[in-house]
C-alpha positions in Angstrom: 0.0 0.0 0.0 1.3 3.8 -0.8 0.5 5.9 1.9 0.9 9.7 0.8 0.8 12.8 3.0 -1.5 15.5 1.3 -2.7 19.1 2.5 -5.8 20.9 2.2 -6.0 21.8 -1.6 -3.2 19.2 -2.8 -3.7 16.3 -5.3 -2.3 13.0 -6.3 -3.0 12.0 -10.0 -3.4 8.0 -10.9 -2.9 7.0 -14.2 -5.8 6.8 -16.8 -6.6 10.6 -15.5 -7.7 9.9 -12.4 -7.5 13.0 -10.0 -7.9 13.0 -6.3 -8.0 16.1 -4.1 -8.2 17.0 -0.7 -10.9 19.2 -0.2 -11.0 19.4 3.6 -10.1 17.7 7.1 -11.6 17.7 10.7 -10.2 15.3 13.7 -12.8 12.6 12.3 -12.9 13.0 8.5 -11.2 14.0 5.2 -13.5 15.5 2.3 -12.0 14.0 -1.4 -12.8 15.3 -4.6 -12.4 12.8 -7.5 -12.1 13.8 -11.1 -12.1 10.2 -13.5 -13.4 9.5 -17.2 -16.7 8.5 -17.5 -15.6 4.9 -17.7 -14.0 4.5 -14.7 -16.1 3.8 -11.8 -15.7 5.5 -8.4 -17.8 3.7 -5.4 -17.2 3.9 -1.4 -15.8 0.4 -0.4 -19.1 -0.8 1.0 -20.9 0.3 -2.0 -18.1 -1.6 -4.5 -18.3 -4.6 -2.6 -22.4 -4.5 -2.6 -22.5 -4.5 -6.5 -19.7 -7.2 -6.3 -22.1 -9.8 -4.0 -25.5 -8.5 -6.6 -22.8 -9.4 -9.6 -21.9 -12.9 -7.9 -25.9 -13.6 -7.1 -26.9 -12.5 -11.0 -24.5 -14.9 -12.6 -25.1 -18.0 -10.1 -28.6 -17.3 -11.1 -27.9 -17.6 -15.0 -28.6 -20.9 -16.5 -25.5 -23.0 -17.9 -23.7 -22.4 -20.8 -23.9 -25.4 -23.6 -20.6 -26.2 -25.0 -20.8 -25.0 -29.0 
């Protein structure tokens, strides 16, 4: 894991053109902005990993592919 120190204002860019900024800080909590294309998706953790379990459930549910 990278861990970077950032200030109030500051950036770190990923490649592809993803931009993350710190927007502001408290004791509790740090305030991002993220810039991305349109075809990369951005989610909260919990929210990624919700869509992974629906994404797991839909394709157990499909029926079986027949050999061509």
């Amino acid at each position: 894991m990278l861990v970077l120190s950032r200030k109030i204002g500051e950036a770190i860019v990923i490649e592809g053109g993803v931009h993350v900024r710190v927007l502001a800080m408290d004791k509790r909590h740090v305030r991002l902005g993220i810039v991305a294309p349109e075809n990369v998706v951005v989610d909260r953790e919990e929210v990624h990993e919700r869509r992974q379990q629906f994404s797991r459930r839909d394709a157990a549910s499909l029926p079986a592919r027949c050999p061509s």
